[in-house]
ZAMARDO-305163 format. One record per atom (N, C-alpha, C): y, x, z negated. Coordinates in steps of 0.2 Angstrom, whole numbers, plus 5000, padded with zeros to 4 digits. Layout:
REM ZAMARDO-305163
YXZ/...
REM end
This chain:
REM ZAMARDO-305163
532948524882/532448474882/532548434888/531848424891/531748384899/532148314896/532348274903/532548194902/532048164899/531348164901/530848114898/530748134892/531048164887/530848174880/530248204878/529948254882/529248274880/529448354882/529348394878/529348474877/529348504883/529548554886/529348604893/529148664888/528448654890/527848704887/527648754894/527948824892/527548854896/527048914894/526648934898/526248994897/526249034903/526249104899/526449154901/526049194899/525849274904/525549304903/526049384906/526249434903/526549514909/525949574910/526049604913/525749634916/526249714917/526249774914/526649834912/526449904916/527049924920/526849994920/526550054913/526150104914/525950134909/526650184907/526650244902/527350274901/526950334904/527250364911/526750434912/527350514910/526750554908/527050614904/526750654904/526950704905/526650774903/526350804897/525750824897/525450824892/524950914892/524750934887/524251004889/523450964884/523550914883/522850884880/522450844880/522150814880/521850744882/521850714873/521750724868/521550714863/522150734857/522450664853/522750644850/523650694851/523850654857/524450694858/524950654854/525550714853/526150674852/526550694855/526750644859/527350654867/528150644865/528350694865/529150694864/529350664871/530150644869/530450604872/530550644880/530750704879/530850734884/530150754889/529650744889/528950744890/528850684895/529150634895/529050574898/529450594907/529050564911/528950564918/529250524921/529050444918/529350394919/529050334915/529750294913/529350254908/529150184910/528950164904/528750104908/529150034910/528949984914/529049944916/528849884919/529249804918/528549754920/528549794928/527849764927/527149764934/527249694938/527349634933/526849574937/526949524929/527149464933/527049394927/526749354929/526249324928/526149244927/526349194925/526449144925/526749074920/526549034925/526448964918/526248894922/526548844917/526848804919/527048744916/526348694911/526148704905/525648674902/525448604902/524948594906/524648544909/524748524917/524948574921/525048554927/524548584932/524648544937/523848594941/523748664940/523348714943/523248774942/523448804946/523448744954/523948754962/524648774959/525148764954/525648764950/525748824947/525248874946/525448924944/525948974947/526448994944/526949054948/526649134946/527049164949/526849234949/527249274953/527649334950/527949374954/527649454952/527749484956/527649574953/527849624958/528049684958/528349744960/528049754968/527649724971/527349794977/527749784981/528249734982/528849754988/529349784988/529449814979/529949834978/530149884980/530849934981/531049994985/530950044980/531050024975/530950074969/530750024963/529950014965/529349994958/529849974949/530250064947/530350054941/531050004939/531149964946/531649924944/531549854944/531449844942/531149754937/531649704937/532249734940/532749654937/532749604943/532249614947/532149544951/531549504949/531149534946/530449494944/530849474937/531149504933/531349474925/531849404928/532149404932/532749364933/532249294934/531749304935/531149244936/530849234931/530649254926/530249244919/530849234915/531449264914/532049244912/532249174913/532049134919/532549074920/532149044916/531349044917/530748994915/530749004907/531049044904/531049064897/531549014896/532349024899/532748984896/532748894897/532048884903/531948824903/531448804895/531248844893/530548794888/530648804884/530348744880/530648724872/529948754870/529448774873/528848814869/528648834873/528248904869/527948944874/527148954871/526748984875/526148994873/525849064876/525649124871/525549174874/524849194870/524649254872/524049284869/524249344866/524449354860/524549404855/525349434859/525749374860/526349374865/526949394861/526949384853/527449394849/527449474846/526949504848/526949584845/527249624853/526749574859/526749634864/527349604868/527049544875/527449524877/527949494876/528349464870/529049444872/529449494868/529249554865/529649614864/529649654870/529249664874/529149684878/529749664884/529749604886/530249574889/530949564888/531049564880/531649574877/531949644878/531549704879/531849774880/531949784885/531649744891/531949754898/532449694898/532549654895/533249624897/533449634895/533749654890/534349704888/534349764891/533849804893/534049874895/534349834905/534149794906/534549774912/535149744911/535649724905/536249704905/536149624901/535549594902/535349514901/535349494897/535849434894/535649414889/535049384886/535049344880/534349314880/534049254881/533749224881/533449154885/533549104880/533849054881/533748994876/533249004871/533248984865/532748974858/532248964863/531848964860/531148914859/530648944856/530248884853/529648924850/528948924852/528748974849/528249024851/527449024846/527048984852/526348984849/525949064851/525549094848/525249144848/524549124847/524149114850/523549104850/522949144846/523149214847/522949264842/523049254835/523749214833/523849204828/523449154825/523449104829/523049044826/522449064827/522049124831/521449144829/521349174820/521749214820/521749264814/521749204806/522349154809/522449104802/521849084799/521449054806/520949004805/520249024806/520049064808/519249094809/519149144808/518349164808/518249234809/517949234812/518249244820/517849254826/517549324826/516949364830/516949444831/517349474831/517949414837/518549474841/519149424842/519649434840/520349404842/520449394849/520149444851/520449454860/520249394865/520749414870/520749334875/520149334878/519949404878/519149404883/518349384879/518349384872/517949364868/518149274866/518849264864/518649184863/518749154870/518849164876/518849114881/518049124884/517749184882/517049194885/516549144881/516649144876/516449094868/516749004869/517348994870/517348944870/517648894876/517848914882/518148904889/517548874892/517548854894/516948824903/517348814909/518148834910/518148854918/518348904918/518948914914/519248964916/518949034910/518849084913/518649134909/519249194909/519349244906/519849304907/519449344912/519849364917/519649384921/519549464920/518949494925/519049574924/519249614930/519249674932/519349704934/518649724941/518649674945/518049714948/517949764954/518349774957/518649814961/518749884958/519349884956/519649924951/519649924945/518949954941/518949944933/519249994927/519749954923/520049974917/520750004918/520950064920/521650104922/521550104929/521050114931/521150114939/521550074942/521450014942/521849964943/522749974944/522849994939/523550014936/523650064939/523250114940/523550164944/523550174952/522950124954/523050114962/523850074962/523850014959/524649964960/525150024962/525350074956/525750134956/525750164960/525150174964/525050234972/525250154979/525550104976/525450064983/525050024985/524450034982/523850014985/523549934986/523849904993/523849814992/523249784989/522649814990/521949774986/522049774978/522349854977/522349844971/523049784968/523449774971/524149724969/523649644970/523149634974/522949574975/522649554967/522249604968/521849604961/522049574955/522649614953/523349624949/523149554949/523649534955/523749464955/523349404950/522649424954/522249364952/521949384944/522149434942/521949454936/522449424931/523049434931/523749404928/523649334928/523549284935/523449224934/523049184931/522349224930/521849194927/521849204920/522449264916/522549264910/522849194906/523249194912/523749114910/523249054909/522749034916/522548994916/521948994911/521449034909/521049064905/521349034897/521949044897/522649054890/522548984891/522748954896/523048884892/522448834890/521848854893/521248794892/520948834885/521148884882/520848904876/521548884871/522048874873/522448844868/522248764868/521948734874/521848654871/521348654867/520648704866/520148724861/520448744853/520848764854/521048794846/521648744843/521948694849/522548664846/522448624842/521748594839/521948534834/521948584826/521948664829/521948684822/522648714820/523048714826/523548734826/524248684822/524548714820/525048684816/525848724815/525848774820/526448774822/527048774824/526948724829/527648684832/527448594830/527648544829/527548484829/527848444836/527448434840/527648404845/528148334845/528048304839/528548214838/529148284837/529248294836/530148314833/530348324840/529848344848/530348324854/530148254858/529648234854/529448164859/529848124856/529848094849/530148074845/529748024843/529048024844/528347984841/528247984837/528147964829/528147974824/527347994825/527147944827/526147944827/525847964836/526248014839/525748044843/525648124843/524648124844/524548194843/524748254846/524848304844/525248374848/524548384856/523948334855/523648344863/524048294866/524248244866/524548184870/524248124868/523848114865/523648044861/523848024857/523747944857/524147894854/523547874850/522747894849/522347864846/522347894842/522747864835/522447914829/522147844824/521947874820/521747834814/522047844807/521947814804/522347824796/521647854793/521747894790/521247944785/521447974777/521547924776/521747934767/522547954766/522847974761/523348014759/523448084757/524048114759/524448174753/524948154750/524648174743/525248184739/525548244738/526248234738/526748284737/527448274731/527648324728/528148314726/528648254729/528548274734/529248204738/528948164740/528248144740/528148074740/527248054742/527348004743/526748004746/526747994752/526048024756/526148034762/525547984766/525347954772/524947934775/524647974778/524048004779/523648074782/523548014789/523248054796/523048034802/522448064804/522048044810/521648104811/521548074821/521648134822/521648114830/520648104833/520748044837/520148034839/519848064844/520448084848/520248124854/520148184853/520548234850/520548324851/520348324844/520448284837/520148284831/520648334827/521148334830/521848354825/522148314818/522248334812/522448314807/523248284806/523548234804/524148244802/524248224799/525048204796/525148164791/525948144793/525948074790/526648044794/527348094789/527748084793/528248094793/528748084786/528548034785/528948004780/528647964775/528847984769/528347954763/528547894762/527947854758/527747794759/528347754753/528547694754/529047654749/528747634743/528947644738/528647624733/528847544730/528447514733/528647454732/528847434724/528347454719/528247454712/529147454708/529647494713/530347534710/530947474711/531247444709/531647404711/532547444710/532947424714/533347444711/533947414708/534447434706/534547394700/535547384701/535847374701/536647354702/536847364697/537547404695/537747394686/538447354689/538447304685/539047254685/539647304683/540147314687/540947344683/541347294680/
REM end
């Protein structure tokens, strides 16, 4: 936890060699183990500290590297930013990228990075709506106005990936700006989805009882919940129009308590 009490949020986006192999088919193969050519391995990260300028984005990837299939210099930097954040925010990060991440640091020797938890944006697509398309390229095109998911225009679909593999600097630039824009694309659609999102609770690192997980202090009182353990005070955010409910149930004034004389 940062000294000023407030969550280190980051967003992160990887970027993967393909697994190449020997194949006699194009259509529906199964590749054995001994089949494989060379397997895969990160390409390229993005990350940016959650709410900071967009100048503030990091980013590291292989094209200087002497030998491509070795990644433990660009992991040893998405490793350290991991074990800085108390939350992360990724796009469909918990199936792909942070499994992904976790098998190359272990197949490097690496232990694992401080806790922290993990929003999935995809996730809180699937809970709460039913968009056409879960993917980052259909809700940021839908619901963004700066930043959109970047395409590929140079080099479109595998080409991309497979120019970076031959070397190719235009196609690593591309990379580049294609990775960053996913972060940055990722974070302005997670302030669009966050007042539906329920998560992480932001007060358990600020230590606010009544500030909202966007950063506002304007909330309002909106009736109650009741619960088996008590009654609760509901909120509703003025700013992003996020729901809550306080922390701690209300005292029942009505109950006195009572002393037994020994």
């Amino acid at each position: 936890m940062s000294k000023s009490n407030k969550p280190k949020i980051l967003v992160y986006d990887i970027e993967t060699a393909p697994i190449i192999g020997y194949v006699w088919s194009i259509w529906e193969q199964n590749i054995s183990l001994n089949q494989i050519k060379s397997d895969w391995h990160l390409l390229s990260w993005a990350a940016k500290w959650y709410g900071e300028p967009a100048s503030k984005t990091m980013y590291m990837d292989q094209r200087n590297a002497k030998n491509i299939e070795d990644d433990s210099s660009i992991l040893k930097g998405i490793w350290k930013l991991l074990d800085e954040a108390d939350i992360v925010i990724t796009q469909n990060g918990k199936k792909f990228d942070q499994k992904k991440l976790n098998a190359r640091f272990v197949l490097n020797g690496m232990t694992p990075p401080s806790e922290y938890k993990h929003i999935d944006t995809r996730q809180i697509a699937s809970r709460n709506f039913g968009f056409t398309s879960n993917k980052l390229e259909y809700m940021t095109e839908k619901l963004n106005t700066k930043y959109k998911k970047g395409k590929h225009k140079v080099f479109p679909g595998f080409e991309l990936w497979k120019e970076c593999l031959a070397g190719n600097l235009k196609a690593w630039n591309e990379l580049k700006k294609y990775n960053i824009y996913d972060v940055l694309s990722l974070e302005e659609l997670y302030s669009k989805l966050q007042p539906w999102d329920t998560t992480v609770n932001f007060n358990v690192y600020t230590g606010h009882d009544m500030q909202c997980n966007c950063g506002s202090h304007n909330l309002v009182k909106n009736g109650y919940t009741l619960l088996t353990t008590g009654k609760y005070t509901r909120y509703k955010c003025k700013d992003c129009g996020s729901n809550y409910r306080d922390r701690r149930a209300e005292k029942d004034s009505s109950k006195k308590t009572s002393v037994k004389k020994v």
